[in-house]
KOLGU-4560 file (N, C-alpha, C; in nm, 3 decimals, padded with zeros to 5 digits):
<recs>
<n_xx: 00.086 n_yy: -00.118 n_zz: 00.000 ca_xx: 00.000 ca_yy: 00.000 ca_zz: 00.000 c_xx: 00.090 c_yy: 00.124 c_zz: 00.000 mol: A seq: 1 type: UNK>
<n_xx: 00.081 n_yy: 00.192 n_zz: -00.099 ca_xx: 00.142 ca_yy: 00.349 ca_zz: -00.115 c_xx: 00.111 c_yy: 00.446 c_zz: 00.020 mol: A seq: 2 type: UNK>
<n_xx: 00.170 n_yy: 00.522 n_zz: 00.010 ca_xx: 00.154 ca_yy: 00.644 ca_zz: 00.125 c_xx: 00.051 c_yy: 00.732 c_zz: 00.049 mol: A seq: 3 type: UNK>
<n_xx: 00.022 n_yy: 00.719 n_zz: 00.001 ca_xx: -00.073 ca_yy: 00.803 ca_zz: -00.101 c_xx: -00.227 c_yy: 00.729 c_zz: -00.074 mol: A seq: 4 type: UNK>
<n_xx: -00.239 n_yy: 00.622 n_zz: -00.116 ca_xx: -00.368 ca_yy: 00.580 ca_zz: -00.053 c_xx: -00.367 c_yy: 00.581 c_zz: 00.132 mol: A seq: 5 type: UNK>
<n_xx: -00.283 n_yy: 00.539 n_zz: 00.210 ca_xx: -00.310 ca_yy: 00.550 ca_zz: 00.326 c_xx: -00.312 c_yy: 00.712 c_zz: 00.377 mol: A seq: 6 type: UNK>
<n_xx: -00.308 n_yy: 00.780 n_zz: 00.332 ca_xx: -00.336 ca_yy: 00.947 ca_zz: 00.306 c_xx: -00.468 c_yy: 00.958 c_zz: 00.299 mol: A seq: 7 type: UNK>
<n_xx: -00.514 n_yy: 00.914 n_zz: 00.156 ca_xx: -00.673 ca_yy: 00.932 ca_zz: 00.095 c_xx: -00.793 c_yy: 00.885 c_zz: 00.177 mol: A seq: 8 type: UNK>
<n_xx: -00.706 n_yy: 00.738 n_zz: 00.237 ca_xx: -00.836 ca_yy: 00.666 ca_zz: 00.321 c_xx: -00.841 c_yy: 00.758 c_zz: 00.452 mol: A seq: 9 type: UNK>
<n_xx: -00.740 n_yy: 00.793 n_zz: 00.473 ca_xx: -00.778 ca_yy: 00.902 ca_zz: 00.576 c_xx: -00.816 c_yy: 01.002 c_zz: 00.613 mol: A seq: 10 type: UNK>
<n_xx: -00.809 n_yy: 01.120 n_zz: 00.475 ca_xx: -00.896 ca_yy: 01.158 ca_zz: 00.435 c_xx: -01.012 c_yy: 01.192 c_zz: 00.419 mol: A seq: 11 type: UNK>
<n_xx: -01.073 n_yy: 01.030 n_zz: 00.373 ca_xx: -01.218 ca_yy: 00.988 ca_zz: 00.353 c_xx: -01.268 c_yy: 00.971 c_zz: 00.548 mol: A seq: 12 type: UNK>
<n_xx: -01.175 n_yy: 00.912 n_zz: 00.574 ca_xx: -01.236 ca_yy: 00.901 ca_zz: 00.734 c_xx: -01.221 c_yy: 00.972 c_zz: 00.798 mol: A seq: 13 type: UNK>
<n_xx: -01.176 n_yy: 01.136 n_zz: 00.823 ca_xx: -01.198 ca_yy: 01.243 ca_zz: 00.849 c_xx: -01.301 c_yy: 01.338 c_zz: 00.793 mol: A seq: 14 type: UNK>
<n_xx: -01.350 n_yy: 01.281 n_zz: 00.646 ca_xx: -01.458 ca_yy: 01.366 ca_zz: 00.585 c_xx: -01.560 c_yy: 01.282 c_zz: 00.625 mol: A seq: 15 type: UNK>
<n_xx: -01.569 n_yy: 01.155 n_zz: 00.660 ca_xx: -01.656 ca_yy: 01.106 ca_zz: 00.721 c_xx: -01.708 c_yy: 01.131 c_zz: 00.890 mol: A seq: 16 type: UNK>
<n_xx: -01.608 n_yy: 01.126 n_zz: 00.903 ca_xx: -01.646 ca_yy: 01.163 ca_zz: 01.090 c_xx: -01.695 c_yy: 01.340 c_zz: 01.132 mol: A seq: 17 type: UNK>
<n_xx: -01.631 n_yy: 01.423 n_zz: 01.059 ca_xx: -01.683 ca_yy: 01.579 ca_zz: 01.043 c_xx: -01.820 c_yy: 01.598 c_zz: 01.009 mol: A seq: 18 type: UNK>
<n_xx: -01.898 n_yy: 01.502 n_zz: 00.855 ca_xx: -01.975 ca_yy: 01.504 ca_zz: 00.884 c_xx: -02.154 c_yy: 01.456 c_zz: 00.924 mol: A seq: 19 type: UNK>
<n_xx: -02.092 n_yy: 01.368 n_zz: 00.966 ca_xx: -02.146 ca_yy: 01.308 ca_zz: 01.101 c_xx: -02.141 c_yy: 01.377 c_zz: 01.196 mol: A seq: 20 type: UNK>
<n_xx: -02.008 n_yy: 01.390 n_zz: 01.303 ca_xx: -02.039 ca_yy: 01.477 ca_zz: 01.413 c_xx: -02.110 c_yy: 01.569 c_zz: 01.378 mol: A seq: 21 type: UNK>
<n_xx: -02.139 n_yy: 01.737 n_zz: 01.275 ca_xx: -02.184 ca_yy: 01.759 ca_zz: 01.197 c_xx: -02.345 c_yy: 01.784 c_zz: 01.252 mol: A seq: 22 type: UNK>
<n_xx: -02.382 n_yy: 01.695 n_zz: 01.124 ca_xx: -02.499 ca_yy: 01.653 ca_zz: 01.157 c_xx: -02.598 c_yy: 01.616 c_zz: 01.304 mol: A seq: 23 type: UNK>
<n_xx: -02.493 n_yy: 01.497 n_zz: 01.351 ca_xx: -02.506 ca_yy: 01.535 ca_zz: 01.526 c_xx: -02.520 c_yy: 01.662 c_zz: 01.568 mol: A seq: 24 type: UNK>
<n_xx: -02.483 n_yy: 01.716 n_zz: 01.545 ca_xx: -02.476 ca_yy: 01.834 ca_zz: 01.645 c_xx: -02.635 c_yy: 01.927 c_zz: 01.605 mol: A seq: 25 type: UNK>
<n_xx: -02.610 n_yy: 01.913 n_zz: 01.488 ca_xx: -02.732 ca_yy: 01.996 ca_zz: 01.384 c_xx: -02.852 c_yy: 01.943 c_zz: 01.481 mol: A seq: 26 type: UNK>
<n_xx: -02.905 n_yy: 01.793 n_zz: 01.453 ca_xx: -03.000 ca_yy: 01.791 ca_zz: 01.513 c_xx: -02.998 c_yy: 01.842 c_zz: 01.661 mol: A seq: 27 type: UNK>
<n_xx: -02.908 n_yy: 01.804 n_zz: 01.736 ca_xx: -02.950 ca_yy: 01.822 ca_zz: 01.897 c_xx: -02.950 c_yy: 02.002 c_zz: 01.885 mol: A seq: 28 type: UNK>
<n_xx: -02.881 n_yy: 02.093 n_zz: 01.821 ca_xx: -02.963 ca_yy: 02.242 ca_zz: 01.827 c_xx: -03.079 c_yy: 02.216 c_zz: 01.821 mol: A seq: 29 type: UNK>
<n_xx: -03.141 n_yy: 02.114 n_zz: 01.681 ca_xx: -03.300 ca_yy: 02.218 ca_zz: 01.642 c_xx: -03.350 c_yy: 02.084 c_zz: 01.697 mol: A seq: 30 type: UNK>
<n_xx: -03.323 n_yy: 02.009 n_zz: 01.808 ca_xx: -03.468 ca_yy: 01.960 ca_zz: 01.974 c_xx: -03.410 c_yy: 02.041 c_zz: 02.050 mol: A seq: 31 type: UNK>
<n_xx: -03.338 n_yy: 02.108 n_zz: 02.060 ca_xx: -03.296 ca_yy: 02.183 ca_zz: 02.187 c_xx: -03.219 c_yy: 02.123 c_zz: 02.287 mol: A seq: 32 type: UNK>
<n_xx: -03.144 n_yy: 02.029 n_zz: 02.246 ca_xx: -03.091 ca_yy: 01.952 ca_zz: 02.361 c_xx: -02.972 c_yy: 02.033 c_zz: 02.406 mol: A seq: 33 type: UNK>
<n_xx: -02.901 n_yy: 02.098 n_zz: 02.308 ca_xx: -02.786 ca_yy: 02.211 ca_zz: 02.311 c_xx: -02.829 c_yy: 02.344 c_zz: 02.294 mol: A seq: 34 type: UNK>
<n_xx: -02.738 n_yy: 02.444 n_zz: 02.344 ca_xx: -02.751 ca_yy: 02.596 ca_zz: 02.319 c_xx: -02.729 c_yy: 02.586 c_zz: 02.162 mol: A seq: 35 type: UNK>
<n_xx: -02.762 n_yy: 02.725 n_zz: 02.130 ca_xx: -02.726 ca_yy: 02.767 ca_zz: 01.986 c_xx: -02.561 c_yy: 02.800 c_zz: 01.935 mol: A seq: 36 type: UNK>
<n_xx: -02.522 n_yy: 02.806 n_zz: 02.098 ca_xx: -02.370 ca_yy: 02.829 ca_zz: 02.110 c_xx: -02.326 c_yy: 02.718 c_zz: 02.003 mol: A seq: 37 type: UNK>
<n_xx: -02.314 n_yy: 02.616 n_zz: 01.986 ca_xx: -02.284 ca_yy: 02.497 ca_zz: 01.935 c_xx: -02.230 c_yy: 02.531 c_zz: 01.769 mol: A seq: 38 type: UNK>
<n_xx: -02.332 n_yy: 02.587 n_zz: 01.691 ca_xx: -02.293 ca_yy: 02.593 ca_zz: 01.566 c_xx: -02.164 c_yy: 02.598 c_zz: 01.521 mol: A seq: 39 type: UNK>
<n_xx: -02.056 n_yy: 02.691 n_zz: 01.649 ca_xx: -01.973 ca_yy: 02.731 ca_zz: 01.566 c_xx: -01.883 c_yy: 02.557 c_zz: 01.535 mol: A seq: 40 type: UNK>
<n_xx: -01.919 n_yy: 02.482 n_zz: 01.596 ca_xx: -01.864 ca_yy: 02.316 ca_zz: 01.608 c_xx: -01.962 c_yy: 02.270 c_zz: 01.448 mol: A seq: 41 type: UNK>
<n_xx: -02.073 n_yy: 02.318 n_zz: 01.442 ca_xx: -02.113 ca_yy: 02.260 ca_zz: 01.353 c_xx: -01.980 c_yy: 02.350 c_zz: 01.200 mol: A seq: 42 type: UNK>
<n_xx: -02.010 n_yy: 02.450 n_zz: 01.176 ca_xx: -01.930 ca_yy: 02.467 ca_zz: 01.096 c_xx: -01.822 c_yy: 02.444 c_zz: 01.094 mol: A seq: 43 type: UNK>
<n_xx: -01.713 n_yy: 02.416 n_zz: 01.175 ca_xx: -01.606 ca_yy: 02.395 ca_zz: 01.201 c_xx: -01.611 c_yy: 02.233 c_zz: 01.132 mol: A seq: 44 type: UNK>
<n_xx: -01.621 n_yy: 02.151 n_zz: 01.158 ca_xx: -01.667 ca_yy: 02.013 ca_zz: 01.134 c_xx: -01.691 c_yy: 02.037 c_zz: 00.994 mol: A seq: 45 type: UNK>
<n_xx: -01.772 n_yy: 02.115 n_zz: 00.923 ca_xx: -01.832 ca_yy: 02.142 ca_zz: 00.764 c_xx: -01.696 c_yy: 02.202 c_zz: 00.692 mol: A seq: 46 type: UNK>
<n_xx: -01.609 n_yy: 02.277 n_zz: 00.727 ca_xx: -01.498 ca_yy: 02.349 ca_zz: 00.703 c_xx: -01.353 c_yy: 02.219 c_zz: 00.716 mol: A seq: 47 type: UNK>
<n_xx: -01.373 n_yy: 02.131 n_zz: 00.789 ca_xx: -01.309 ca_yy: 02.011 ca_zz: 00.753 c_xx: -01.339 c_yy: 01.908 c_zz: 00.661 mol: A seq: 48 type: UNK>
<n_xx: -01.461 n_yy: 01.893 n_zz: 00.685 ca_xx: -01.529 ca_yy: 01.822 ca_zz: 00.571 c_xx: -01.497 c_yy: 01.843 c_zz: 00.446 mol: A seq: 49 type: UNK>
<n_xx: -01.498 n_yy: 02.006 n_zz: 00.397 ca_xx: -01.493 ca_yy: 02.078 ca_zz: 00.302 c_xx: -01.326 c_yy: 02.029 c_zz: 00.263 mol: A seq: 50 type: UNK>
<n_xx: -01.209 n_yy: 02.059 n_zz: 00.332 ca_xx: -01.080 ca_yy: 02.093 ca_zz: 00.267 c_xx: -01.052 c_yy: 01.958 c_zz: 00.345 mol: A seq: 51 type: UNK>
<n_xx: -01.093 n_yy: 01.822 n_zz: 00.340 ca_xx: -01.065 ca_yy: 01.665 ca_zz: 00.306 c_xx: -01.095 c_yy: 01.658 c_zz: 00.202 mol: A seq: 52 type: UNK>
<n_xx: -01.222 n_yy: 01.694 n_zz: 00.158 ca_xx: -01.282 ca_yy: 01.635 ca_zz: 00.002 c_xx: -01.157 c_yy: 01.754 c_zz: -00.103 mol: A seq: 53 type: UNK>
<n_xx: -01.114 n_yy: 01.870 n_zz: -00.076 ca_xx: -01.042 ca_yy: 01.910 ca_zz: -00.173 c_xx: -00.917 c_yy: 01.872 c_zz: -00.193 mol: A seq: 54 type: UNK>
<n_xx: -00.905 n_yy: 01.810 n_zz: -00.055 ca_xx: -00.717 ca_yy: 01.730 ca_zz: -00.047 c_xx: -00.770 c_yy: 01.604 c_zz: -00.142 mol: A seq: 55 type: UNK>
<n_xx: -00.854 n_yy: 01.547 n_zz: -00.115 ca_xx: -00.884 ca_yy: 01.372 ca_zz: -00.226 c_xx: -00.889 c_yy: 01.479 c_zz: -00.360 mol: A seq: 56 type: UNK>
<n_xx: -00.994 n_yy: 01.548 n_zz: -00.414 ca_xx: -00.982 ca_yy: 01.593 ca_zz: -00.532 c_xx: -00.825 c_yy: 01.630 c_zz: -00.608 mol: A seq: 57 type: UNK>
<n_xx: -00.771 n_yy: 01.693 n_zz: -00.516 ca_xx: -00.599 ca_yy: 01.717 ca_zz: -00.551 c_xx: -00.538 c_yy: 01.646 c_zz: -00.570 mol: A seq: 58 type: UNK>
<n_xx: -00.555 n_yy: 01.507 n_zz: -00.540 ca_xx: -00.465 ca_yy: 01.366 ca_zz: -00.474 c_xx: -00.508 c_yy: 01.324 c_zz: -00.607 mol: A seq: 59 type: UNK>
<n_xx: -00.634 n_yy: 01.291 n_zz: -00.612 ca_xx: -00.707 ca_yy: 01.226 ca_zz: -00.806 c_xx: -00.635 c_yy: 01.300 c_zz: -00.904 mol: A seq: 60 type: UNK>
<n_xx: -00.641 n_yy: 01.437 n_zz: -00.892 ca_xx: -00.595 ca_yy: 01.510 ca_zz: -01.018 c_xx: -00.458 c_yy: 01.530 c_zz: -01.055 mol: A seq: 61 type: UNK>
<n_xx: -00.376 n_yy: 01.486 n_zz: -00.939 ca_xx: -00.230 ca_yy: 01.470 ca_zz: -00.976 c_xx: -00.189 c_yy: 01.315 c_zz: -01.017 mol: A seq: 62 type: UNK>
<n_xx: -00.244 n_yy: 01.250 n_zz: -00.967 ca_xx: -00.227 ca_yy: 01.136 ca_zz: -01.014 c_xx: -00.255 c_yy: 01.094 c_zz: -01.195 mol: A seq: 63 type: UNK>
</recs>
């Protein structure tokens, strides 16, 4: 296995877990289980999400 795929899969499992937590979080704002304080975790999480999927896109296109 290249260092290049064990990169990508990790990657993918950081753009996976961001958003999920994510989402988690989304719902428990809108039941109210959390303050509204929270969002800034939700975006934060979306803003990782975001620049994993552009590191894999970079990783495909150089290849």
């Amino acid at each position: 296995m290249s260092d290049t795929d064990r990169r990508t899969r990790i990657s993918y499992g950081l753009m996976v877990f961001a958003a999920i937590f994510a989402l988690t979080c989304v719902i428990l704002i809108v039941t109210g289980v959390v303050g509204p304080t929270v969002w800034f975790t939700v975006v934060a999480m979306a803003l990782l999400a975001l620049s994993q999927w552009l590191n894999i896109r970079a990783r495909r296109r150089s290849r």
